[in-house]
Every structure is written in C-alpha cells, then in structure tokens.
N, C-alpha and C positions, 0 to 999 in steps of 0.2 A: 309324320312329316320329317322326324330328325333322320327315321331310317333312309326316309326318297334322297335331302340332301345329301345323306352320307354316300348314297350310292350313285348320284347325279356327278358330286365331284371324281369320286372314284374312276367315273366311265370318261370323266375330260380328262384327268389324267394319265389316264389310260393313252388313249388317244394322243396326248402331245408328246407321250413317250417312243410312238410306234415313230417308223422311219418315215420319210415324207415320200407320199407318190408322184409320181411322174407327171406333171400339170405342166398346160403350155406357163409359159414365163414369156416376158418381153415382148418380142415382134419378130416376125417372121417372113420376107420376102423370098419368094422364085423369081430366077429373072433366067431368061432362055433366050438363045440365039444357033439355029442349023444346029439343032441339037447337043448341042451344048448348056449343060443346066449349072447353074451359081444359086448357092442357098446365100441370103443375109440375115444374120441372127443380131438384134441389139441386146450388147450387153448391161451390165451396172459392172462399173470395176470397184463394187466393193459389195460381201454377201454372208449369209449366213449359212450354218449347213441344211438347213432344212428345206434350204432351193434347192436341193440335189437328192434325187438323180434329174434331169432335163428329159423333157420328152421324148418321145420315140422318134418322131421324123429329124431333128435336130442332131440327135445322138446318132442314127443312121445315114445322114448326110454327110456325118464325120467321117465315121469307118469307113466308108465309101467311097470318099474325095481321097484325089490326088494328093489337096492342097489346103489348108487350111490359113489363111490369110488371117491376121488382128495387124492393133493397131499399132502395141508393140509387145514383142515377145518375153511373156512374164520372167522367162528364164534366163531374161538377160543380167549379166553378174550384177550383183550391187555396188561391185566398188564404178563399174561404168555411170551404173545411175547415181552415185554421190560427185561422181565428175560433174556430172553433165551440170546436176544443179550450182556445185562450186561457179560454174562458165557461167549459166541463165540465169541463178537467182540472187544469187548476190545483188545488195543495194548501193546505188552509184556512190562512191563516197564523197562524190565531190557535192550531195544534196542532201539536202536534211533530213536528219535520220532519228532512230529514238532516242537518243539522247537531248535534240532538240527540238522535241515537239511541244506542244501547247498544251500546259496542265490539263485542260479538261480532255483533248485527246488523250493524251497518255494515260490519265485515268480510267478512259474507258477501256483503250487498248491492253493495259495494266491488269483490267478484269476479265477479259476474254480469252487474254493468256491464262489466267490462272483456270479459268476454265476448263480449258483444255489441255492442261496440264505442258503447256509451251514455257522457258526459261526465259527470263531478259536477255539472256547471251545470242539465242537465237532472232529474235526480234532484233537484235542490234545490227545483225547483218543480212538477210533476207529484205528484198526489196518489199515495196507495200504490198504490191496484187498476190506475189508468193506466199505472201505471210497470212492474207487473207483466205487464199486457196486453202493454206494446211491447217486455220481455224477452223474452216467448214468442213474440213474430212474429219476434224476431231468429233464435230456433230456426229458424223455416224459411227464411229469409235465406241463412242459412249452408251452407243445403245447394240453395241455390241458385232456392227459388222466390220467384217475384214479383208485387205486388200489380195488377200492369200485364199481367200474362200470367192473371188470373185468368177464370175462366169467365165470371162477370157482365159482363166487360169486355170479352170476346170475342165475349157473347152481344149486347152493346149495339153492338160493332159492326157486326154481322150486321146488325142488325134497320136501323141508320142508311144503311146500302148499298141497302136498299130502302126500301119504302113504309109500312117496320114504326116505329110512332109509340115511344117510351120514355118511361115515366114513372116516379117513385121513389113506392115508399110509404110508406117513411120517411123520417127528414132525420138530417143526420148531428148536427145538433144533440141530436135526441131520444135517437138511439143512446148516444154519449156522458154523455148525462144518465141514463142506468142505472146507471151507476155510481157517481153520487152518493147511490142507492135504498141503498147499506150503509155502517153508522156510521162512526165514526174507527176503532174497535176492528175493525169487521169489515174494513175496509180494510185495515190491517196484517196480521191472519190473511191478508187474503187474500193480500198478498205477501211475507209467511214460510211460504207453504204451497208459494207456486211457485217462491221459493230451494229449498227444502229438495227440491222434485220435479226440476229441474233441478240441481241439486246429484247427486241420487240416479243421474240420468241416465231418470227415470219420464216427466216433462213430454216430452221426446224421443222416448222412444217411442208417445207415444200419439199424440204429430204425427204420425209414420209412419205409425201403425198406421191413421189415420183417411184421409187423404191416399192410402193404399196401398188403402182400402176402395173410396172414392172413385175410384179411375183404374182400376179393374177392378168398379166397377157389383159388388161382393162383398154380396150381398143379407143372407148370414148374419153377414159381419163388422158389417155394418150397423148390422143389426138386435141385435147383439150389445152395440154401442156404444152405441147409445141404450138397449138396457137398463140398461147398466152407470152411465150419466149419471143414469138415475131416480132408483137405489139409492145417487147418494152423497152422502153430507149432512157431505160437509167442509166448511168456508168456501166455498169456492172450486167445488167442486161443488153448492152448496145454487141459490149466486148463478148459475150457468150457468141451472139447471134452473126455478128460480123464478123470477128476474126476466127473465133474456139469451134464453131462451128459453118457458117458458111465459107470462110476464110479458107475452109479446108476440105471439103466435100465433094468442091472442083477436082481437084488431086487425086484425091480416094476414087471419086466414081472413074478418072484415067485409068488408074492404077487397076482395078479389079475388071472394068473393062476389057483390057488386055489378058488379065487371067481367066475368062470367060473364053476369050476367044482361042486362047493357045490350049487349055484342057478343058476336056469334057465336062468332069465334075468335083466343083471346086466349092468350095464355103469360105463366106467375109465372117469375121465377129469383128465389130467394132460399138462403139458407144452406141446406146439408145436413137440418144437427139440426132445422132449423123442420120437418121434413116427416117424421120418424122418432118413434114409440112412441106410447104412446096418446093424447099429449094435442099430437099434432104437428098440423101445418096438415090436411092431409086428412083425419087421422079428426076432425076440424071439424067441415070442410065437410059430410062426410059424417052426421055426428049431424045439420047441419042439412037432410038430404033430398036434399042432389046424391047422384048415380052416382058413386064411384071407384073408379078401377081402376087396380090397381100395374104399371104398364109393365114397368120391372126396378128 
C-alpha cells in the first residue's frame, strides 16, 4: 500500500509539472456578415501560466486576422495608466474620507487593508468604489494570478509576433470614469458591500467560481453566472450590470461592428461578462443582423 501511494503521488506530480495543454478556456463566438468573419473570445484580465498555450481555433484566428481588437491595449505605458487613475480615482475631498469614517467601518476597512496588503496612505485618497475594486483584485493576487499573465495580454502578444495589428476600444481613461457614474452614497454602499462579501468569505468565492468557469470553457457555469449578475440589484451588483457592463456593450458591439464590416478577418478579446446573457456583445450584434454562432 505504501509502495501504490508512493507511486500515485509521484504520477500527480508528474503530471502538474508537465506543460498545460491546449483546452478551450472562456467563450467563443463567430459572428459573420457577406463574408466577413469576427472571432469573440472572453477574457479574465487576470491568469495564471498554466492557461497557456490557448486553443487552436483562437490562436489561429489571431495569426490570421487583420486585427486584433481588446478592451484596452496591455502595452499601453504605465505612467499613462497612473495618470488616468490620478484624474478617475481620486476621492472628492470635499466628502468624507478615511480619516472620518465610523469606527466600526474603519475597522473593518482597516482589516481588509491589511489583508491585502493595501497602506492607509492609499485608502486615504482613492475614492470608495476604487478602493473596493483594488480589494477584490488582491483576492485573486493571493491566490496567485496575475494581471501580466492575463488572456488579453497573451492574446496581444500573439497577434505583435505576427502581422496581427492591436488596437484598444476603450481607454483606460474611460474605464475608470465609470466609476465616478455612482454618487458618494452609492460609493460607500458599494465598499461596505464588498467588506462585508469578503468578510463573509462570498467575494472569494465567486472569484473562483468564475475564474474556475472560465479555465474549463463550463458553458452552464457560465451561463449561470451571468444569470445570477442580471438578477442582482445590490449596490454593487446593480453597478456591474448597469453601468461596467451593459453601460458599455452598446459601444463595443458599434465599435466591432464596423470592424466586421470594413475587414474580412478580425478578433474582439474583451471581458467574459461583455459577451454572456441577453443584453451581452453578441446578442447585439446579432439583433443588429450579423450571423452568430456560439463556438463554446
């Protein structure tokens, strides 16, 4: 018996040491028009290396296209993206900030900084919903993925190894500015909703659970999730589903539309959720008369 488990561990670790294969990931739409083909691949913009290499159709849809569209282009410098946040995330000074909040917020907020390995300094100037954003990326931080290993960023590299052009259709400027779309009040709801879901240990698992949907291409987990996002009208789920993502989807599906129609063969990466439940990027497009068709 001691020999089987010796040899049972041996062959798993074997196996978690070998490279990962090529498995569908995410979600995958065709959408076509007078011959004109648009791949849509949803990403996760944060990953580990063991999502890579990406499947065949996806990785050939790259080399292939013109054009490689995301949401915004990884390689855009950093000192632009510390601007942007300077302009968007800063907290209004003229409204109460951490230094005047309510002992028992602060003490909870107090904890979740430390959790995540966040300073007072930064808390003291980041408005609430930003602050509560960069709580929740530490969630997946911790468990070890990274914004540098994510799909968009792998996809851009792909496409810069060949003849595949990259362009963003958003600016990180714009992104950011969504979250100044909810008041003072709903900014604090929003980050005493995701103390109290990270608190509960709930925020965590639905990072899993979506992340875990996403690296096994799970059409029903999916499809599950973006139901569940429709139906929730907390703070915090009102603002995903309203502004973060139908807010914007209107936009996107113009935007790639036009890429559809002006080159033959082109590829969107953008987030998961833009592309999942009724009011996502392809049932869009699709209201507006392209062909789509769900890959996986």
């Amino acid at each position: 018996m001691r020999h089987q488990k010796f040899v049972w561990i041996t062959c798993l670790l074997w196996l978690l040491a070998v490279p990962a294969w090529a498995v569908e990931r995410g979600a995958l739409f065709k959408v076509t028009w007078q011959g004109h083909t648009q791949y849509l691949f949803g990403t996760m913009h944060v990953g580990l290396p063991a999502f890579y290499p990406l499947e065949a159709r996806i990785v050939e849809a790259v080399t292939q296209a013109s054009t490689l569209a995301l949401e915004i282009d990884p390689a855009e410098p950093a000192a632009e993206m510390g601007a942007a946040m300077v302009r968007q995330g800063m907290i209004d000074p003229s409204g109460a900030g951490y230094d005047n909040m309510a002992p028992a917020r602060r003490a909870k907020l107090d904890a979740a900084l430390h959790q995540a390995g966040i300073d007072a300094a930064t808390a003291r100037v980041l408005n609430p919903a930003m602050l509560a954003a960069l709580i929740s990326l530490s969630q997946y931080q911790k468990l070890g993925y990274r914004s540098d290993l994510s799909s968009d960023a792998w996809l851009a590299q792909l496409a810069r190894q060949g003849k595949t052009r990259v362009v963003a259709l958003e600016t990180v400027d714009s992104q950011l500015g969504e979250f100044k779309k909810l008041t003072s009040a709903e900014q604090w709801g929003f980050l005493d909703e995701s103390l109290d879901n990270l608190a509960s240990g709930e925020e965590l698992d639905e990072a899993l659970a979506l992340v875990n949907a996403w690296a096994h291409a799970d059409r029903a987990a999916l499809d599950a999730l973006a139901a569940r996002a429709e139906e929730d009208n907390s703070v915090s789920g009102k603002f995903m589903r309203d502004v973060l993502l139908d807010g914007r989807n209107g936009a996107l599906a113009d935007k790639l539309a036009v890429l559809l129609r002006e080159e033959p063969k082109t590829v969107a990466a953008i987030g998961l959720l833009h592309l999942l439940g009724k009011r996502g990027v392809p049932a869009l497009l699709q209201a507006k008369g392209y062909r789509v068709e769900r890959v996986y």
